[in-house]
Legacy VTK file of the C-alpha trace (Angstrom):
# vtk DataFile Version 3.0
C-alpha trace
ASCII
DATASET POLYDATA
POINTS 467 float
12.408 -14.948 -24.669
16.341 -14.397 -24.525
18.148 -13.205 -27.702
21.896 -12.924 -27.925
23.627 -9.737 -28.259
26.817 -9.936 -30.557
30.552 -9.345 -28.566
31.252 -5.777 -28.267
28.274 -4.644 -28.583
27.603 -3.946 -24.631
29.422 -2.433 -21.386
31.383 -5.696 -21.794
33.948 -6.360 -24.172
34.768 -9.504 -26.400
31.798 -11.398 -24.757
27.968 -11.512 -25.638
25.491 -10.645 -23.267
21.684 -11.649 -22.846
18.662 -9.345 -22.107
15.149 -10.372 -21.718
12.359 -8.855 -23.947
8.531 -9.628 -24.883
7.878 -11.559 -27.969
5.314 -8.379 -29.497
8.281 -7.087 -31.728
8.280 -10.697 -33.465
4.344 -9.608 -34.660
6.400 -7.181 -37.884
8.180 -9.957 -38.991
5.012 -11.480 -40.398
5.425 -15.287 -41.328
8.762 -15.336 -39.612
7.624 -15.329 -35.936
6.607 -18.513 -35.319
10.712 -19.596 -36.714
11.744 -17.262 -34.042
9.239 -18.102 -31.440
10.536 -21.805 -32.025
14.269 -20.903 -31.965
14.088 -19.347 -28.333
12.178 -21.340 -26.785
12.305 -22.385 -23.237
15.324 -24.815 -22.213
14.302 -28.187 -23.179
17.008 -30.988 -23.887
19.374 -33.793 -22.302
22.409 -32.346 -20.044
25.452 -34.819 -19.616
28.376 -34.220 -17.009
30.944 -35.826 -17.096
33.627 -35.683 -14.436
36.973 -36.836 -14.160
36.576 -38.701 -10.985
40.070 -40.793 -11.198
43.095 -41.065 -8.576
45.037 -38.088 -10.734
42.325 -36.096 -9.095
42.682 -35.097 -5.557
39.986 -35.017 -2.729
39.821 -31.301 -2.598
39.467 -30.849 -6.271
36.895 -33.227 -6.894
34.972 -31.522 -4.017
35.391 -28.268 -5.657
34.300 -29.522 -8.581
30.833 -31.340 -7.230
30.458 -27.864 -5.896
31.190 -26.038 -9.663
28.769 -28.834 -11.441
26.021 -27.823 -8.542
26.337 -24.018 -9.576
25.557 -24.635 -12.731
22.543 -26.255 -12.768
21.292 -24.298 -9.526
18.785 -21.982 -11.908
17.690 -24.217 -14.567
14.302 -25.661 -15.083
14.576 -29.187 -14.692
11.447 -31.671 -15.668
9.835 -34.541 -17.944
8.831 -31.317 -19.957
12.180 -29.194 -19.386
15.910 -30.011 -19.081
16.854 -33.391 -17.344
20.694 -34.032 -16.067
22.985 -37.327 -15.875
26.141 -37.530 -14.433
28.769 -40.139 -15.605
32.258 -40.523 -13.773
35.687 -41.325 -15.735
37.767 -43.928 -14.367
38.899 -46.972 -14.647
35.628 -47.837 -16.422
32.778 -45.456 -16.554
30.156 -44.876 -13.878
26.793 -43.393 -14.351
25.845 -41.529 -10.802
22.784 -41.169 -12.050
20.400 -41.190 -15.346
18.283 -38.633 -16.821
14.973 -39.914 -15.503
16.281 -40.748 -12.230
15.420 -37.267 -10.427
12.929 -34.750 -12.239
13.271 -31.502 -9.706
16.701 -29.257 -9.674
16.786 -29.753 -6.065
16.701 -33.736 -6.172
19.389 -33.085 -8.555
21.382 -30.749 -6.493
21.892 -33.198 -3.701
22.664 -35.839 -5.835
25.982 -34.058 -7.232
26.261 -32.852 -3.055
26.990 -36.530 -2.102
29.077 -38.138 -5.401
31.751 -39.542 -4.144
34.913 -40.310 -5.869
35.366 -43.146 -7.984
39.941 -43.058 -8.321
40.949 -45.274 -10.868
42.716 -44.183 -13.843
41.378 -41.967 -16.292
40.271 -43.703 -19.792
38.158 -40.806 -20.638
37.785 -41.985 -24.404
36.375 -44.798 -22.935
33.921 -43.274 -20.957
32.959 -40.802 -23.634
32.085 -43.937 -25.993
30.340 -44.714 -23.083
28.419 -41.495 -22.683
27.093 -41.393 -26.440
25.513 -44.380 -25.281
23.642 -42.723 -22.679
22.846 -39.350 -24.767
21.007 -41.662 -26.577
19.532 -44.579 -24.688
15.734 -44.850 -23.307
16.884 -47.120 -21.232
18.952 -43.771 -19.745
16.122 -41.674 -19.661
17.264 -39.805 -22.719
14.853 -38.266 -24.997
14.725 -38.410 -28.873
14.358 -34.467 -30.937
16.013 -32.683 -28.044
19.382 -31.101 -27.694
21.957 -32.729 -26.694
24.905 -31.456 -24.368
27.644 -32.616 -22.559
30.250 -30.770 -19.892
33.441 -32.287 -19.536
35.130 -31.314 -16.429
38.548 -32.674 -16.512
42.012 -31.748 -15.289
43.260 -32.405 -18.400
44.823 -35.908 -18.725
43.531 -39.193 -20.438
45.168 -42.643 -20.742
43.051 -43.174 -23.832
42.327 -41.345 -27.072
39.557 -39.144 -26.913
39.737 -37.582 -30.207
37.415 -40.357 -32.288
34.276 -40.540 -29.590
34.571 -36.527 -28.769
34.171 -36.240 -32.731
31.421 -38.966 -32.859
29.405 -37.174 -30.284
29.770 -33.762 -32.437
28.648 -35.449 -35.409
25.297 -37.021 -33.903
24.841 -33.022 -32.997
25.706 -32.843 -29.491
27.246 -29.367 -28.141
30.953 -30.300 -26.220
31.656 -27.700 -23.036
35.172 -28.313 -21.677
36.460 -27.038 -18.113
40.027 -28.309 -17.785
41.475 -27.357 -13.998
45.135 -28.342 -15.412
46.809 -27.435 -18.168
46.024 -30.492 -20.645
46.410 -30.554 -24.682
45.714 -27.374 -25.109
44.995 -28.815 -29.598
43.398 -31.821 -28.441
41.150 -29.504 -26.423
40.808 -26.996 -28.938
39.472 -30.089 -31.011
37.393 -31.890 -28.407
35.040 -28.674 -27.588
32.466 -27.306 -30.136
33.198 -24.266 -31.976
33.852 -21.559 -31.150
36.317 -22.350 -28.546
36.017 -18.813 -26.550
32.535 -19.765 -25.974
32.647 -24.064 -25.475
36.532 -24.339 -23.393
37.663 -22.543 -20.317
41.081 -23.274 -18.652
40.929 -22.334 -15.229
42.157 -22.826 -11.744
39.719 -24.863 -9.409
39.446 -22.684 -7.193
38.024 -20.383 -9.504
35.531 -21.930 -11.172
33.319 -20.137 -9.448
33.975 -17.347 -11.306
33.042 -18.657 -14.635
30.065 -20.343 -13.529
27.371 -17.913 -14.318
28.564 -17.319 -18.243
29.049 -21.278 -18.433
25.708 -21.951 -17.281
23.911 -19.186 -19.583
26.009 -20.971 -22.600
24.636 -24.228 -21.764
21.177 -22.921 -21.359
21.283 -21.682 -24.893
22.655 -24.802 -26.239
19.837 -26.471 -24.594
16.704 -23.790 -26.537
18.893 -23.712 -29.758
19.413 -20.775 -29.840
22.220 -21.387 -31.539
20.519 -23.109 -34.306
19.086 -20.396 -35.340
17.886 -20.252 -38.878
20.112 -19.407 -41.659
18.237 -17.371 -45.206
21.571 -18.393 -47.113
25.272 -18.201 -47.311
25.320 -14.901 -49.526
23.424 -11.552 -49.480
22.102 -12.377 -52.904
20.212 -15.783 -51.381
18.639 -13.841 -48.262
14.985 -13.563 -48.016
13.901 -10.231 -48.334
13.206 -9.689 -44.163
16.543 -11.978 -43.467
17.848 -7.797 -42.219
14.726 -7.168 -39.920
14.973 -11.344 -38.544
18.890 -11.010 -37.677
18.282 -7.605 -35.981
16.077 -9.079 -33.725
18.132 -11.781 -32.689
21.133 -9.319 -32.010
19.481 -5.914 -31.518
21.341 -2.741 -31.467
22.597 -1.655 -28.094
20.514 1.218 -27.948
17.268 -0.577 -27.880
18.072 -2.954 -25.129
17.166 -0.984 -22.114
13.692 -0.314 -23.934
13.153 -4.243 -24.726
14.106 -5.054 -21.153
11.772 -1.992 -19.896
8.685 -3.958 -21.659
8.628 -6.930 -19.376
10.131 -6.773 -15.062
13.739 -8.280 -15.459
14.134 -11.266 -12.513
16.725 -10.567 -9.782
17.878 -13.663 -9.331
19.679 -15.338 -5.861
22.189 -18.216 -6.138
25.029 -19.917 -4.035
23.117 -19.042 -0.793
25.479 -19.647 1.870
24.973 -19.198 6.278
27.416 -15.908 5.993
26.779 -14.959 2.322
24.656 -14.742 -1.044
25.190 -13.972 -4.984
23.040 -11.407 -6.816
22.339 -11.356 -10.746
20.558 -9.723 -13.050
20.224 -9.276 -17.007
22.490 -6.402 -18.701
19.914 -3.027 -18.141
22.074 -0.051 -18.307
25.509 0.270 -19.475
28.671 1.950 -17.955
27.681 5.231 -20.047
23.846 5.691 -19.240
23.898 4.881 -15.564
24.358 2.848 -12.450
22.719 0.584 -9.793
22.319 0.794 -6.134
21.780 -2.102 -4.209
20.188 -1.970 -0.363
20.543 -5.098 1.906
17.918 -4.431 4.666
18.115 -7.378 7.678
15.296 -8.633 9.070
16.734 -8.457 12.504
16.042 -4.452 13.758
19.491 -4.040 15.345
21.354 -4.453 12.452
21.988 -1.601 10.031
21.078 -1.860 6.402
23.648 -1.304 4.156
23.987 0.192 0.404
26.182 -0.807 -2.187
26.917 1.502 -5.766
27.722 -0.447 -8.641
28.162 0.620 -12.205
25.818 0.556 -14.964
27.462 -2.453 -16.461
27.300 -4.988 -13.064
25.687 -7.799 -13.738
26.329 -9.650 -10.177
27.245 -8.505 -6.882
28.083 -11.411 -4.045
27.195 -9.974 -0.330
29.393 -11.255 2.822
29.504 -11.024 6.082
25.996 -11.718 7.542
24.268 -13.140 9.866
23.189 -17.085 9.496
19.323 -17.886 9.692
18.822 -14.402 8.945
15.928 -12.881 6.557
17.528 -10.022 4.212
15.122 -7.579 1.822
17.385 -6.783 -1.352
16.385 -3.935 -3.721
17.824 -3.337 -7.190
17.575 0.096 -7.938
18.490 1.184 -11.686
19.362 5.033 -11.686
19.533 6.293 -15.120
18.763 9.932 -17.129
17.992 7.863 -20.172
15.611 5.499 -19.465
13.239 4.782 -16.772
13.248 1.144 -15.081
11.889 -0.038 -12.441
13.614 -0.965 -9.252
13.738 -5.182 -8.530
12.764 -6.583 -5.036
13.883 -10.234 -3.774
13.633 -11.928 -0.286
16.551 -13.905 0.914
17.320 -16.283 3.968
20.544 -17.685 4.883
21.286 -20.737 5.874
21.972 -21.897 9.336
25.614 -21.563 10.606
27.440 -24.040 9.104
29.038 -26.278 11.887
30.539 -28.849 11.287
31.701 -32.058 13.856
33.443 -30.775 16.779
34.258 -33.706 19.142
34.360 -37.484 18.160
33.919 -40.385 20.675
35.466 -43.779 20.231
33.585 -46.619 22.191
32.680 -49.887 22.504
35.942 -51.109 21.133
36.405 -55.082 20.478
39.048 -56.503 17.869
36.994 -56.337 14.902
34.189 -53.387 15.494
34.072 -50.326 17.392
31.655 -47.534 17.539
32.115 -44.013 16.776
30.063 -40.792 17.543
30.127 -37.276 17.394
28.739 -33.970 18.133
26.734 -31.808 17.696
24.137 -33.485 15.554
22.838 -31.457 12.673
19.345 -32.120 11.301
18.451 -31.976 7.040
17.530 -28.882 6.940
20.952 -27.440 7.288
22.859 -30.959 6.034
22.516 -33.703 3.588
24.130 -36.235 5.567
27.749 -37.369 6.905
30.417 -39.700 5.161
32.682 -41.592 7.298
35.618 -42.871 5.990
38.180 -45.458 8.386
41.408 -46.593 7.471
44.157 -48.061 8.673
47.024 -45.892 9.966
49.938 -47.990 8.468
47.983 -47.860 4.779
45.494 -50.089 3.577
42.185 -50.168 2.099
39.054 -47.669 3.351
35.691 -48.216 4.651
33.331 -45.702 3.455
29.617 -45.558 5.332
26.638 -42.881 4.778
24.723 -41.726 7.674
21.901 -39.906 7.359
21.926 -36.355 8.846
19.923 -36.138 12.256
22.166 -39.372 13.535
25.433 -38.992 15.674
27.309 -42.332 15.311
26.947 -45.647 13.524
29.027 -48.824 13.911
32.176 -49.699 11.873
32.836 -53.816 11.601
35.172 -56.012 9.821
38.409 -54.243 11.222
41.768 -56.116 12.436
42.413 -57.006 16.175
45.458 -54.151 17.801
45.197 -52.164 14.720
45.145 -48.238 14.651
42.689 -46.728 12.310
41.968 -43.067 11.241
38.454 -41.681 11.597
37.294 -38.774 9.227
33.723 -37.732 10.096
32.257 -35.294 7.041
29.388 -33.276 7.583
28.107 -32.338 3.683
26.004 -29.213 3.847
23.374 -28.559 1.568
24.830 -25.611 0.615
27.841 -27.881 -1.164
30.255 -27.564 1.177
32.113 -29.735 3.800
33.279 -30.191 7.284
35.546 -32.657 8.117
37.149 -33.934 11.829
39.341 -36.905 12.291
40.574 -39.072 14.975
42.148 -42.082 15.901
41.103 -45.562 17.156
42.829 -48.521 18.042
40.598 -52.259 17.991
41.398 -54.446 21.058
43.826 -57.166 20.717
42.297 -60.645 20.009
39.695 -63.065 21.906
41.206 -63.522 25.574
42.041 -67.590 25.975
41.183 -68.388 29.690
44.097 -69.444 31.590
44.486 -72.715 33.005
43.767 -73.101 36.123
45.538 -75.510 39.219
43.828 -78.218 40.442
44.651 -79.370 43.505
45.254 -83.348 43.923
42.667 -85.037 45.689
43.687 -86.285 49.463
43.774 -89.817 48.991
43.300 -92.279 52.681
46.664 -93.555 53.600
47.470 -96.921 52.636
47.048 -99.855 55.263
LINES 1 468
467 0 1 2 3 4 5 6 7 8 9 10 11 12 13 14 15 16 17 18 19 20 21 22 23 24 25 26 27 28 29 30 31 32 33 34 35 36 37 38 39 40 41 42 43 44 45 46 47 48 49 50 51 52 53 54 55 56 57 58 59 60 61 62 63 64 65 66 67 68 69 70 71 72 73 74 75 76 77 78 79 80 81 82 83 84 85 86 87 88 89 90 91 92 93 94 95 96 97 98 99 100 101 102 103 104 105 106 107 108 109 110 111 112 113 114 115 116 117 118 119 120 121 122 123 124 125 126 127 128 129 130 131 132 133 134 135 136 137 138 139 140 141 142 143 144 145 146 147 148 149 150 151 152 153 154 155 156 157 158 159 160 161 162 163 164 165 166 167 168 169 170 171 172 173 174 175 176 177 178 179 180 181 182 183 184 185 186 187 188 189 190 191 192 193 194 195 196 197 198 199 200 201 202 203 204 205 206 207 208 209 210 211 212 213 214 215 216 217 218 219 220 221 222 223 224 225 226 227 228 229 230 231 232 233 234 235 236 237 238 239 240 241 242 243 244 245 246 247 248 249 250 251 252 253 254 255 256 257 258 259 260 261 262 263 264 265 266 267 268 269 270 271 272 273 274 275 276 277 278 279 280 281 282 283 284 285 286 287 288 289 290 291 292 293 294 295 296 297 298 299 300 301 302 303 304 305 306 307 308 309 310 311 312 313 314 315 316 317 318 319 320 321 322 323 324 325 326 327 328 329 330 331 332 333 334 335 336 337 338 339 340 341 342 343 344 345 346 347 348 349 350 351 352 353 354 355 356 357 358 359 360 361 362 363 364 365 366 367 368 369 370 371 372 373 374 375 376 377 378 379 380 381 382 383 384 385 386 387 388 389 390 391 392 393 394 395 396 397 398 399 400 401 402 403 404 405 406 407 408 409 410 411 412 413 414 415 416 417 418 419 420 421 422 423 424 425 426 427 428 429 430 431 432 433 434 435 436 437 438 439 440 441 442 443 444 445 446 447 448 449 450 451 452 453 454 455 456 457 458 459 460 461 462 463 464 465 466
């Protein structure tokens, strides 16, 4: 069960915190467990992104982005019976990527949001939030009826349309509004958009740091997806309260004192995310504080030559990110909780990075006629290190782009319908599964057209002399 601990109230400042703890406490409360039991319940609803995917967006953010949106739903439970995802693009008209029911395991959903690709356009996001109370809604979209409802806008803070009227449709029909804008925006119309409070629902930040607020984001969707939020209310005055509305409310945000012994009744999870071929984040629920102790952490490789190492960390870490290690590598992390006040027990996880991740090194233009040519590359990377590789050509001078998908394993595909004597630009991207990119380019020039044969002389024919 996860209750909410009120701002202040732990090592961190101005920003609540969650702690795990058995349900046995809710036994006192008599007839009011089961209303508890039901309030913090596993994460169960329908999760919406949508993404600003128009031309006022550029390559690299939109990639950063894809690799933000991937983050967040790296640790959630995802299933007919659990939380199901959609992803809509904002453009020039809206574009679902793909529907609730369409995948039903985080990973499937994972390397879906790995290979989006950009839609450009421009960016009528009022349209394509009309558009995505549709979907919230639909069967036809997979969406469920008598679950929560939530939607993440990820935007970099422009619109060509209104997007007052749908954003406050969507709030009335009860769905929660997260907004991420990477640019500085409307900072009102924001403020208006999101669902209160704003501290908790919008985040202005760079985009290459939304890494950083990842974790928080993701544990504030997760509640809006149990309802927690929705907690019960006894009545508006002190007067109207039930007589154990005192005992109920101190359960849901428990004194600091008693957290370390709620977490001690039930083994807290060490969790691993944004596993990378050189690197690895740690995180774990609040279970000292900076005043009652600290944490070591030991990273112990697999391979005998190298040296474990140690990290301290105070008693009010929540994450720790290692670097610099080996690819392909099997690590033993230990979470050890040193404290004179209370006694917990250390936390174990097994970790393997991924495989190194390179990307194309050499391309190889052959087979070149005026309106095809064939392009390869190496080394050739197999799925278990990469999704696949996108291949974009276009003409040097400017013109329109021809996009291709090949899967990973292959080295080099065929491009057609090009111009005769034309240079092109070749990108070859390599998409890891880790969410990151590597890109190589080169150029290629078609052959000139279809060679006419040239006449050839005929001799005249010796004719006899005339009599």
């Amino acid at each position: 069960m996860t209750v909410q601990v009120q701002p202040g109230t732990s090592g961190r400042e101005g920003r609540g915190e969650r702690v795990g703890h058995t349900a046995a406490p809710l036994a006192t409360c008599g007839g009011r467990s089961q209303a508890l039991g039901a309030t913090a319940s596993a994460p169960q609803g329908d999760l919406l992104f949508l993404l600003d995917s128009s031309a006022s967006v550029s390559h690299y953010e939109f990639s950063r982005v894809r690799e933000f949106v991937g983050q967040l739903v790296s640790a959630m439970p995802f299933g007919p019976g659990a939380v199901r995802a959609s992803l809509v693009h904002v453009g020039s008209q809206p574009y679902t990527e793909f529907t609730f029911d369409q995948y039903s395991s985080g990973q499937a959903v994972q390397d879906a949001i790995r290979v989006t690709s950009q839609r450009m356009g421009d960016t009528n996001t009022g349209l394509a939030l009309a558009y995505a109370k549709e979907q919230l809604f639909a069967e036809v979209a997979g969406a469920r009826q008598g679950v929560p409802k939530v939607l993440v806008w990820v935007t970099d803070g422009g619109s060509s349309d209104p997007v007052g009227p749908p954003m406050q449709e969507l709030k009335d029909l009860g769905v929660t509004i997260f907004i991420v804008s990477t640019g500085r925006g409307n900072l009102l119309e924001l403020l208006a958009a999101a669902s209160p409070p704003a501290e908790k629902h919008l985040h202005f930040v760079d985009v290459d740091d939304l890494h950083i607020i990842a974790p928080e984001l993701r544990d504030s969707i997760t509640e809006g997806l149990t309802g927690l939020t929705r907690a019960p209310v006894f009545g508006s005055s002190p007067d109207q309260r039930e007589p154990h509305s005192v005992t109920q409310r101190s359960l849901l945000f428990p004194d600091p004192s008693t957290i370390p012994f709620l977490d001690a009744m039930q083994p807290q999870q060490l969790r691993v995310s944004e596993v990378m071929s050189n690197s690895f984040r740690l995180s774990w629920p609040p279970l000292l504080t900076a005043d009652s102790g600290y944490y070591v952490l030991e990273l112990v490789p697999s391979d005998k030559l190298a040296a474990a190492r140690r990290q301290q960390l105070p008693g009010n870490a929540t994450s720790w990110i290692w670097t610099d290690l080996n690819p392909d590598t099997d690590y033993e992390v230990a979470l050890l909780p040193e404290s004179n006040v209370h006694l917990l027990k250390p936390q174990h996880v097994r970790v393997r990075t991924l495989q190194e991740e390179a990307g194309p090194e050499r391309i190889i233009i052959s087979h070149t006629r005026p309106r095809s040519l064939r392009i390869s590359w190496a080394p050739a990377l197999g799925p278990d290190s990469t999704l696949g590789y996108h291949i974009e050509v276009g003409p040097l001078r400017g013109g329109s782009l021809q996009r291709l998908e090949v899967p990973a394993g292959h080295n080099s595909t065929i491009i057609q319908g090009l111009t005769p004597s034309t240079a092109y630009l070749v990108t070859v991207t390599a998409a890891f599964r880790s969410g990151r990119e590597r890109a190589l380019s080169a150029k290629a020039c078609t052959a000139s057209g279809e060679r006419t044969r040239a006449p050839q002389s005929v001799r005249p024919e010796a004719r006899p002399p005339e009599p």
